[in-house]
N, C-alpha and C positions, 0 to 999 in steps of 0.2 A: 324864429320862434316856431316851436311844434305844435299844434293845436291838440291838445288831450284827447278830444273825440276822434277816433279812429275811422270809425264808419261812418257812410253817408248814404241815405237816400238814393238821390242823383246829385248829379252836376252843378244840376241849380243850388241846392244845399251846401255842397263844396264853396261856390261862387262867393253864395252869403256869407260863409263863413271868413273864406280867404280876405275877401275885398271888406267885410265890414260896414263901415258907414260913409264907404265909398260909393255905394250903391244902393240907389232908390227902393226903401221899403216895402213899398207899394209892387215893385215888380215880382209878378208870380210865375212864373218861365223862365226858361236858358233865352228863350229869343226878347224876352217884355227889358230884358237887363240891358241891352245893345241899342246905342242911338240908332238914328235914322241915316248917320252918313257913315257906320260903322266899316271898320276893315277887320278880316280874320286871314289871317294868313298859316298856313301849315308848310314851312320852310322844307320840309323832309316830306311831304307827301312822296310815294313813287308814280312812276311814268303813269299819265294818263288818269290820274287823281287832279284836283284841283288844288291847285297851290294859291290862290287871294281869291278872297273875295269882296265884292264892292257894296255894301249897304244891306241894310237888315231885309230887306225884299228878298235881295239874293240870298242870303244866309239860311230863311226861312226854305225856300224852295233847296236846296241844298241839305239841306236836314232832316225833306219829307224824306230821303231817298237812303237814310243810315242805318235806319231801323231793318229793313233789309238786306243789310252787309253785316251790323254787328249788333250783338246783344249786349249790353253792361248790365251786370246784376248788380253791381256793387265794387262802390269807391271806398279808398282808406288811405290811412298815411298823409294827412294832408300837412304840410310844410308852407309853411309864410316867412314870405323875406322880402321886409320893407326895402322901401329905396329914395334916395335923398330927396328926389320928384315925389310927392304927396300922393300925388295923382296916379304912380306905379307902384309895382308890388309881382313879384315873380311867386306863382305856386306850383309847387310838386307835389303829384298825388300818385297814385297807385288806383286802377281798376282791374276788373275780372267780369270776363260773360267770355261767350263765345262766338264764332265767326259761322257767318252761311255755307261754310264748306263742312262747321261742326268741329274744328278747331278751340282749343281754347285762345280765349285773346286776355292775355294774359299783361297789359300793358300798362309802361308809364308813361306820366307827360310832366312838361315841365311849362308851364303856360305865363307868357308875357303879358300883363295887361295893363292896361291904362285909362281912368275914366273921366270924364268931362262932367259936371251936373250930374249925375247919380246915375250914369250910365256906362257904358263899354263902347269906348271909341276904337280901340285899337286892340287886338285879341292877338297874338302868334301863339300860335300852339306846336311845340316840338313833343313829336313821338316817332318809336321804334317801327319804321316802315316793314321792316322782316315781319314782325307780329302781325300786321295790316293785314303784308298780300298772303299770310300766310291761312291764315283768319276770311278771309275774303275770293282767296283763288284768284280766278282772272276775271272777277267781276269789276267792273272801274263805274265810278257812281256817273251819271250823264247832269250835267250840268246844268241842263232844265229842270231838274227835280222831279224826274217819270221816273223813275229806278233805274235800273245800270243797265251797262255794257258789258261786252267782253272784251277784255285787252287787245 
């Protein structure tokens, strides 16, 4: 199914929209939607990005450090493709911002999710690693959530 509205907010907007009544109403953030023993994984991250992460702690700290690498002004195109498990649902969207090099980051994602009780147990997110480092340069985010590195 294509979802008519084009545009989005953010990501959280997307989420709500994609997953539906998969996901706790009540949650007002990208992070409030994710259990407490959640996993995120980015299968295609490149070298020196973080490829899983373990629990919404980490996730959170992980997060503070992206606003610094990228900007997203805006999502669109959002795509929903149910799946025989109730509880998944793969979404493709399309977003646009720029990178800290000044880059446009001009990317898609195709994001695996899964949810237990009204939340995000399981999250993979595939995107275009080129657009990243291109977007990014040789900044690589530090894994404690104090902002980045250099490659």
């Amino acid at each position: 199914m294509t979802v008519e509205q084009t545009r989005f907010e953010g990501l959280t907007d997307i989420l709500r929209e994609g997953l539906g009544q998969r996901i706790d109403p009540t949650a007002e953030s990208f992070l409030d939607m994710f259990a407490e023993d959640c996993v995120f994984e980015a299968p295609y991250a490149p070298p020196g990005f973080i490829k899983r992460i373990d629990g919404r702690d980490a996730l959170a700290r992980y997060l503070k450090v992206l606003p610094d690498l990228i900007r997203i002004d805006d999502f669109f195109d959002l795509r929903v493709s149910e799946m025989a498990d109730r509880n998944k649902v793969v979404l493709e969207f399309s977003g646009s911002g720029e990178g800290r090099t000044g880059a446009p980051y001009d990317q898609k994602w195709i994001s695996v999710i899964e949810t237990r009780d009204g939340k995000i147990i399981y999250y993979a997110d595939y995107w275009d690693p080129r657009i990243t480092l291109a977007a990014t340069g040789d900044a690589v985010p530090n894994p404690e959530g104090k902002g980045f590195t250099r490659a």
